[in-house]
N, C-alpha and C positions, 0 to 999 in steps of 0.2 A: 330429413332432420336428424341429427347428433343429438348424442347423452351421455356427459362427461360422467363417471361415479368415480371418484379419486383418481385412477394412475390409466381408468379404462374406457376408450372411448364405444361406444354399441348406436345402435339403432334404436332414436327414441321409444318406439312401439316395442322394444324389447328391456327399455329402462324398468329396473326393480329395485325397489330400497325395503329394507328390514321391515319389519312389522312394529318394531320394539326401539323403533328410530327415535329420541327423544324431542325433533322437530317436530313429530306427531302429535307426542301425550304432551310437552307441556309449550309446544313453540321453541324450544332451548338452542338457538341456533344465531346466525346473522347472516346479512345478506348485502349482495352490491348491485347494483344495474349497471351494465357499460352501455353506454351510446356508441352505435356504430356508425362512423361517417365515409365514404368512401373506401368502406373496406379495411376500417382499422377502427382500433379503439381509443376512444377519445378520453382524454382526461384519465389517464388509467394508473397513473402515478398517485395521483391524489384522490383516484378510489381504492385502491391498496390502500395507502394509508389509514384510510378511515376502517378500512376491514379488520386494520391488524388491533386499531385502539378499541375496535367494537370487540372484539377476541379477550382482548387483556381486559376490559370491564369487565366482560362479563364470565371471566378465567375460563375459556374455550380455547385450550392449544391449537393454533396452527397447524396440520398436518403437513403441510409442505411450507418452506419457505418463499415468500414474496417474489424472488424470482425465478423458484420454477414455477408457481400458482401464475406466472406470466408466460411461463414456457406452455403452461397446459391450456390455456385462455389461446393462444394463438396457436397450438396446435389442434385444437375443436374447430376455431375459425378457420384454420385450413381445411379441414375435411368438412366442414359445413360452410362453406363462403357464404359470406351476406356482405354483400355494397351500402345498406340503410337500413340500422335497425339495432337489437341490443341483444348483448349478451349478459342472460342472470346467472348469477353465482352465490350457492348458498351452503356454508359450514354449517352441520350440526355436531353437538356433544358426541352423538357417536349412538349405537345401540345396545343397550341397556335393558333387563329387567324392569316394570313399572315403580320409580321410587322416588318421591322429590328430595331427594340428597344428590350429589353429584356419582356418578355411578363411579366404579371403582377406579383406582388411576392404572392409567395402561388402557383404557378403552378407545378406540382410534374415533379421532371425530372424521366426520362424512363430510368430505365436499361434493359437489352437483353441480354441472352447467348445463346451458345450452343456448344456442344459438337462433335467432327469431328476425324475419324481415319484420321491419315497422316502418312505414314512411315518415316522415316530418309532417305535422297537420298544421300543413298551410295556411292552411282558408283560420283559423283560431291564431293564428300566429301572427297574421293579418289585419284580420276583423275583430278578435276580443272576444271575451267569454262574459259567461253572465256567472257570479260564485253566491252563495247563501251563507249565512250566519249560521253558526252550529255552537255549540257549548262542549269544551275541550274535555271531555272522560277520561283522556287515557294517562297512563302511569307515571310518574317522577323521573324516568329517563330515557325521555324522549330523543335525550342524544344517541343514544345505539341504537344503530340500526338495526335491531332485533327482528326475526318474525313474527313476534308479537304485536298482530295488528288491528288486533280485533276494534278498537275504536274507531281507528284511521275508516274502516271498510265501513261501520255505522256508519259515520259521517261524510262517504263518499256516496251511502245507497241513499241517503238523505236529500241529499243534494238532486242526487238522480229521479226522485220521486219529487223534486219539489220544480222540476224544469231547470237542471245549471248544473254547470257542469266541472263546480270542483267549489270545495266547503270550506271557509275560512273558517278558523276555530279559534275562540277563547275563552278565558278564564276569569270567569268575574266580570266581562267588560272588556280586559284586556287583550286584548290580539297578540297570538302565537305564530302559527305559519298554518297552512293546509291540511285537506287528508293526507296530500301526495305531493305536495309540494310547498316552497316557502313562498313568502308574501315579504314586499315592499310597496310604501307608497310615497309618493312625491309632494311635498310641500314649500311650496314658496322657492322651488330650486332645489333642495336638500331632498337625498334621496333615505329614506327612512325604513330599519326592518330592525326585528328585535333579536337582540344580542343574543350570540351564540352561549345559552347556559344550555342547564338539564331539561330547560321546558320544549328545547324545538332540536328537529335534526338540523345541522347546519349543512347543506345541501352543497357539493361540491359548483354547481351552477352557481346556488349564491354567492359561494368565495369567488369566483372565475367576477362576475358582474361586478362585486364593490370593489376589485380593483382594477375593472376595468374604468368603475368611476369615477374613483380616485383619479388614474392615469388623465380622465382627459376633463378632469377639472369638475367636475362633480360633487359640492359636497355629499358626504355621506354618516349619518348618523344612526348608531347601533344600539337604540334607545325600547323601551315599550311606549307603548303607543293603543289609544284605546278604541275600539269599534265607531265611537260617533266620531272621532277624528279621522279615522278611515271613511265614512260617509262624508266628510267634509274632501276629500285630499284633491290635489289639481291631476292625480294620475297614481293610479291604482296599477301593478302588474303582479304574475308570479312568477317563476323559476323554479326551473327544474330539468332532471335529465333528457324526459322525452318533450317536457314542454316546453323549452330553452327559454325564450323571454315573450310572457305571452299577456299581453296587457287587457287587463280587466273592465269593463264597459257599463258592467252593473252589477250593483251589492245588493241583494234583499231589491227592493223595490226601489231602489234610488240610483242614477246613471250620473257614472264617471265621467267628469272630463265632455261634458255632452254627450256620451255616449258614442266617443270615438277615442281611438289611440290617442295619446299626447307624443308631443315633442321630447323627452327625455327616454320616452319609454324607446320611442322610433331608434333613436340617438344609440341607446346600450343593444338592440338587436341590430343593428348595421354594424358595431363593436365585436356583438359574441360572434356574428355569424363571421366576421375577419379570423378566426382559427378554426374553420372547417372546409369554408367556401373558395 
């Protein structure tokens, strides 16, 4: 296994990062997953993207431009090939002295990759997952993908302790997106998930899915929507990078759809998996 540190690729077991790295002390950083499919990177245009707008929130310079951080992404994949699975990549401010101010300018931000087999989990992808209701803690800008995760991980150990395997969260009632992923649900035909503001990451999966809806006739509507309407819905799923379109079968104590995948849900995973399969 490879360990990308800016310009240098080493032996993960020989990977070192500063002490004084401010990814450490305050999370000061962002981050992207790539999906790997047959040996390449998926979606990797429109994970850039979102790297570069997570950077400009949060005034974290780029160390390298977009296409070499694409030259150095597939020069790691070369020397660590993986056929199924992701590669994470993560910018920090750089290291720094302990100071919550931005350290001084001219300090190089850190990028870090590496490369990891993960299979597709089938059998969930399949059969449905069971998710829990949590109540949304975390911050006002849930659109950057920041390191800053400490909620997201409450609310995924939560889940994990309570038998399910992934935590829908909201806010007063209203429904957000996941620890790790977003969430839609289907009523009466119309495919339903809440608008890309500051309260959710808009998950490059989710864009890939509503216009794959769009495309084949799907309405779709980018609305809030509230928890007991989710327990009401004809087909609950989420999305996401590793969980691509994985439909949900039980909320809390109440079963979706009877407690099987539905037909829309079927529909947009025979859709996504047409750009890898």
């Amino acid at each position: 296994m490879k360990f990308l540190h800016n310009l240098t690729i080493t032996d993960y077991q020989d990977a070192t990062i500063h002490p004084d790295d401010r990814g450490y002390y305050f999370g000061d950083g962002i981050y992207e997953v790539f999906r790997i499919y047959n040996g390449r990177l998926f979606q990797e245009d429109a994970h850039l993207v979102r790297l570069a707008r997570s950077a400009a929130e949060l005034r974290i310079p780029l160390p390298y431009g977009l296409p070499e951080i694409t030259g150095l992404m597939y020069k790691l994949l070369e020397e660590d090939p993986v056929e199924e699975g992701i590669l994470y990549l993560q910018i920090t401010r750089g290291a720094a002295p302990r100071g919550h101010a931005f350290p001084p300018e001219g300090t190089q931000p850190v990028l870090t990759a590496y490369c990891k087999p993960l299979p597709r989990n089938r059998d969930k992808i399949t059969g449905g997952i069971r998710i829990v209701s949590v109540p949304d803690i975390r911050w006002l800008r849930c659109d950057i993908k920041t390191l800053n995760l400490l909620g997201n991980v409450l609310a995924k150990q939560e889940a994990v302790e309570r038998g399910a395997d992934e935590a829908v969260l909201h806010r007063s009632g209203t429904v957000t997106e996941c620890s790790s992923s977003n969430i839609m649900m289907v009523k009466d035909g119309t495919l339903w998930t809440h608008p890309a503001d500051n309260l959710i990451l808009p998950g490059i999966t989710r864009q890939v899915v509503l216009e794959q809806a769009r495309t084949v006739g799907i309405p779709v509507q980018e609305a809030v929507f509230s928890l007991e309407e989710l327990y009401s819905a004809d087909e609950v799923l989420i999305t996401g990078t590793t969980t691509e379109v994985t439909p949900v079968i039980l909320i809390d104590e109440t079963p979706i759809a009877g407690g099987q995948p539905g037909p829309i849900t079927r529909q947009l995973q025979r859709e996504y998996q047409t750009l890898f399969m």
